[in-house]
matplotlib code that plots the C-alpha trace (Angstrom):
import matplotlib.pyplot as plt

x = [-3.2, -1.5, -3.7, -3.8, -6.2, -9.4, -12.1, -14.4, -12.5, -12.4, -15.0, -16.9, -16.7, -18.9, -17.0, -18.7, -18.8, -20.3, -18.8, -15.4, -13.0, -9.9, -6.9, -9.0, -9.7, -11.8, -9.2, -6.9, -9.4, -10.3, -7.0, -5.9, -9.1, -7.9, -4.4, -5.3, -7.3, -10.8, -13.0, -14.2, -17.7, -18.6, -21.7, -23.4, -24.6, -27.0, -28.9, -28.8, -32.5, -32.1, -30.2, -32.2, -31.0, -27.5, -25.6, -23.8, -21.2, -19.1, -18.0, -18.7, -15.7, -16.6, -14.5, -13.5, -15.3, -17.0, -17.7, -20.4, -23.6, -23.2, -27.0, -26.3, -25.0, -26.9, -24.7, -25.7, -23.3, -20.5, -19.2, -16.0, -18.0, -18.3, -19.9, -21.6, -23.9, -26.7, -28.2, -24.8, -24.8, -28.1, -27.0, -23.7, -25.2, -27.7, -25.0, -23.3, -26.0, -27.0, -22.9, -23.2, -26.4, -25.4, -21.8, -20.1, -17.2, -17.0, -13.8, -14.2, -11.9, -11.2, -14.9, -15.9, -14.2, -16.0, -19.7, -19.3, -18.7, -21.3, -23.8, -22.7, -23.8, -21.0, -20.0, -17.2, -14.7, -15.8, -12.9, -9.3, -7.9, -4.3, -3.9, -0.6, 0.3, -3.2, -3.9, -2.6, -1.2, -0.2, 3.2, 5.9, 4.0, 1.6, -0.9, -0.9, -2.0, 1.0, 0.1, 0.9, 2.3, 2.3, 2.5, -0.7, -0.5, -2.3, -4.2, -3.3, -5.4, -7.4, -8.0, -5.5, -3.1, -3.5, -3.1, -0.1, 1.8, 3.1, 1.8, 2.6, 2.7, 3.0, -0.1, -0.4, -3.0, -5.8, -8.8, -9.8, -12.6, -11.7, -13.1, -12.0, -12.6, -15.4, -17.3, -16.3, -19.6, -20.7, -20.5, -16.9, -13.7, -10.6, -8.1, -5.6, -4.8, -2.5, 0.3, -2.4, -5.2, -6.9, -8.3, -7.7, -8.9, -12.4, -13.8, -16.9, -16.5, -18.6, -18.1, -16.4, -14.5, -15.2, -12.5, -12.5, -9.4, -9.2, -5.6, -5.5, -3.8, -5.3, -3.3, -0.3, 2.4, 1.9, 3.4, 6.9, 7.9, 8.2, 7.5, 4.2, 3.5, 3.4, 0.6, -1.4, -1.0, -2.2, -5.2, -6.7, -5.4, -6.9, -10.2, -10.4, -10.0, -12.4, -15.0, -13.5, -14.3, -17.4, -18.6, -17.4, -19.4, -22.5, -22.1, -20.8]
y = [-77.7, -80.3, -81.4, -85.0, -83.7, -86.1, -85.7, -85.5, -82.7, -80.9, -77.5, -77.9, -74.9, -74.0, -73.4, -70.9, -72.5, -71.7, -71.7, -71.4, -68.7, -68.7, -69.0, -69.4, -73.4, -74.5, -77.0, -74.6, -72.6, -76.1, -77.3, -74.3, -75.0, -78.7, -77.7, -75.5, -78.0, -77.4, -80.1, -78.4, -79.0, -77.4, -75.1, -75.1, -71.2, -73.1, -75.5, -73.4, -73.0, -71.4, -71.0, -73.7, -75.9, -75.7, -78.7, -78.7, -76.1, -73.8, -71.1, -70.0, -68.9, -67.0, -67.0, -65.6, -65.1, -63.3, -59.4, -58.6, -56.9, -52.9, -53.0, -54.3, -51.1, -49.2, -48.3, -48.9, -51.8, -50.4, -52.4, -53.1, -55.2, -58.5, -61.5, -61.3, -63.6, -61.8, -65.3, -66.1, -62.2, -62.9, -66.6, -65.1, -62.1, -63.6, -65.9, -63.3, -61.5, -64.7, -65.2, -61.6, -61.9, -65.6, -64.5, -67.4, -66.9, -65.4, -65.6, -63.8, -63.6, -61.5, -61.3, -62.2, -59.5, -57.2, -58.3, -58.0, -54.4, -54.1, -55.8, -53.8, -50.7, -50.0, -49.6, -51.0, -49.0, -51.2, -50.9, -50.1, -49.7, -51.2, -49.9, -51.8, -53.5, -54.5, -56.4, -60.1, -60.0, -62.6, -64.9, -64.8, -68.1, -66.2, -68.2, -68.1, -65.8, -63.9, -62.4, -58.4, -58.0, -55.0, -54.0, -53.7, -51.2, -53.0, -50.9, -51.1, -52.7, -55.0, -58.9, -58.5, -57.1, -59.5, -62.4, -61.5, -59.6, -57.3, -53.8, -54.0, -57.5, -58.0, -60.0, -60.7, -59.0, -60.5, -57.9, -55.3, -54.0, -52.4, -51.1, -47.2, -45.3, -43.3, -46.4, -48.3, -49.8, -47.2, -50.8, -52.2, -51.0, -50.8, -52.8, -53.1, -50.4, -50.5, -47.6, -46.2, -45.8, -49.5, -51.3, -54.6, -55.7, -55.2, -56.5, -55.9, -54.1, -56.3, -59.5, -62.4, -63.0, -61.2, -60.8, -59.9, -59.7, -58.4, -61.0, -64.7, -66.3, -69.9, -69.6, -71.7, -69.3, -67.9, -71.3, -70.4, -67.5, -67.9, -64.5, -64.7, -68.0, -67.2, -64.5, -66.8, -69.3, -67.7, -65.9, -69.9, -71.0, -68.2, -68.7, -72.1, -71.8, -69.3, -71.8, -74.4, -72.2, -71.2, -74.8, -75.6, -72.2, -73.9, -77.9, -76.5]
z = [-248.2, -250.5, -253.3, -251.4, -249.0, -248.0, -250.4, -247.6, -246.0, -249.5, -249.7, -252.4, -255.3, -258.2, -261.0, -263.8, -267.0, -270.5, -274.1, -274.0, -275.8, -277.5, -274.7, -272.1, -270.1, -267.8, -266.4, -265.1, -262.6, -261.2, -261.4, -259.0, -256.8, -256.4, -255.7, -253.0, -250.9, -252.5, -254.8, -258.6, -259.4, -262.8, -263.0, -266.3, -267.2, -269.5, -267.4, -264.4, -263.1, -259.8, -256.7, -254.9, -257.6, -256.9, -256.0, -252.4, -252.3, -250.1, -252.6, -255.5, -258.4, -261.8, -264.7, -267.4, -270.8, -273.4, -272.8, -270.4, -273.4, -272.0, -271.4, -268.4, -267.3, -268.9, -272.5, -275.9, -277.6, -280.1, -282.5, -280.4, -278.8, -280.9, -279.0, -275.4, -274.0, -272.2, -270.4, -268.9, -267.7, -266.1, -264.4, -263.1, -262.0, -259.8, -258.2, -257.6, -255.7, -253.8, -252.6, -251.5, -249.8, -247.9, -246.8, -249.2, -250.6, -253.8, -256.1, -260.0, -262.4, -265.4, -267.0, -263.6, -262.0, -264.5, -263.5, -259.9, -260.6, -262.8, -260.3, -257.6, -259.8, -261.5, -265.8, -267.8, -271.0, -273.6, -275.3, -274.0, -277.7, -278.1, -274.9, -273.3, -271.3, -270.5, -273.9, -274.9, -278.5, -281.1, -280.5, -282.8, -284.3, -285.5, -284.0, -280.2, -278.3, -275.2, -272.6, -271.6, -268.3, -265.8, -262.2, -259.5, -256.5, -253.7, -251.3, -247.6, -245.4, -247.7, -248.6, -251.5, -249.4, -246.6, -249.2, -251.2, -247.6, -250.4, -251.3, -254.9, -257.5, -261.2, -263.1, -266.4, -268.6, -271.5, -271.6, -273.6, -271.5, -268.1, -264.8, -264.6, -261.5, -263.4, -263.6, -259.8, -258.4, -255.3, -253.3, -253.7, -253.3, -255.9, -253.9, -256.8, -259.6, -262.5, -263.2, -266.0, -263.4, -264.5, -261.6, -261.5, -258.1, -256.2, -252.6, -250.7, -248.1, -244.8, -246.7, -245.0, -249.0, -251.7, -254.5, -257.8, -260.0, -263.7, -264.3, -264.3, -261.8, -263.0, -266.0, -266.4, -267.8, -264.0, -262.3, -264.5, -262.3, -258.8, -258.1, -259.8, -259.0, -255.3, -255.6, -258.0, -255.3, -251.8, -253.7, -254.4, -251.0, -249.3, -251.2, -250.4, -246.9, -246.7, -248.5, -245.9, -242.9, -243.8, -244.5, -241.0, -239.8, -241.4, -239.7, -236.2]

ax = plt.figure().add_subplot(projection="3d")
ax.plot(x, y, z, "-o")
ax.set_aspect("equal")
plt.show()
């Protein structure tokens, strides 16, 4: 849907937002969200008091961020773990349990990606070394920060695969903590795995749309290729209709 769409005819979606990091802007994920037919509504980790709080929404996207604090899933904190933020683990967490519970659509991203696993039961590597492809690195300025870039095999049969119509598609790559098979939550499945045995993408199974990816397709560098571009693309068009159809579910 073009981004001149109706404000009225717009679902609404909560944005995650808290303290932002180095390389990482709120703008783009509700850039993408206003491209693909939907209307951004930031949601404040720190004044969040509840899910009968929430302003009116159809969907619910989590972003990226600090790391996840391992005693979450159950792992003492080494020191390759500098900063987390254990109230913005809690806040996400429980919205992503109350998208779960309710059927809306869910959409996280990168650290996002991580806590649905983790809330589903499942552990992160806190540390993936200088493992690459998977980790960004510094630019030949010296002072900005480049993405790696590698290849996802996309499962048959699943969300991801009905989305991108392609059974395998290249991301880019900016974490350092990972989802490993060892660690998948017993309630998703791993719907998209690097060559090195990563996974990088996680649905609930019995959920109308519930998608986690461990790349960034809000990020600008994507929109340069057209090849990566297009996959970026039809995962935010596909989430907003699915927050569009389910608002529709809720007034018919």
């Amino acid at each position: 849907m073009p981004p001149d769409v109706p404000e009225k005819s717009r679902p609404i979606v909560l944005i995650t937002r808290a303290e932002e990091v180095v390389g990482e802007d709120w703008e783009d994920y509700a850039r993408c969200v206003q491209r693909a037919g939907g209307e951004p509504v930031a949601l404040d980790c720190g004044t969040f008091t509840g899910v009968d709080d929430l302003p009116p929404h159809d969907g619910i996207l989590v972003t990226a961020g600090v790391d996840i604090d391992p005693a979450r899933y159950g792992q003492q904190r080494t020191d390759r773990v500098p900063t987390v933020d254990p109230d913005r683990d809690t806040v996400e967490g429980i919205l992503i349990e109350y998208a779960l519970a309710s059927g809306l659509p869910l959409f996280c991203i990168c650290r996002g990606f991580q806590l649905l696993n983790v809330t589903r039961g499942g552990s992160l590597l806190q540390h993936l070394e200088e493992r690459e492809p998977h980790r960004a690195r510094r630019g030949a300025d010296g002072v900005s920060i480049e993405s790696g870039w590698h290849e996802v095999t996309v499962r048959g049969n699943s969300l991801l695969a009905a989305i991108t119509g392609s059974d395998e598609i290249r991301v880019n790559s900016r974490h350092h903590q990972a989802v490993l098979a060892s660690g998948l939550g017993p309630d998703v499945l791993a719907t998209g795995i690097a060559p090195d045995g990563v996974i990088e993408a996680i649905e609930v199974p019995g959920h109308p749309w519930a998608l986690g990816v461990q790349w960034h397709p809000e990020r600008v560098e994507m929109s340069g290729v057209a090849e990566f571009q297009d996959a970026s693309t039809a995962l935010f068009e596909s989430f907003v209709a699915a927050c569009r159809e389910h608002a529709e579910a809720l007034h018919a």
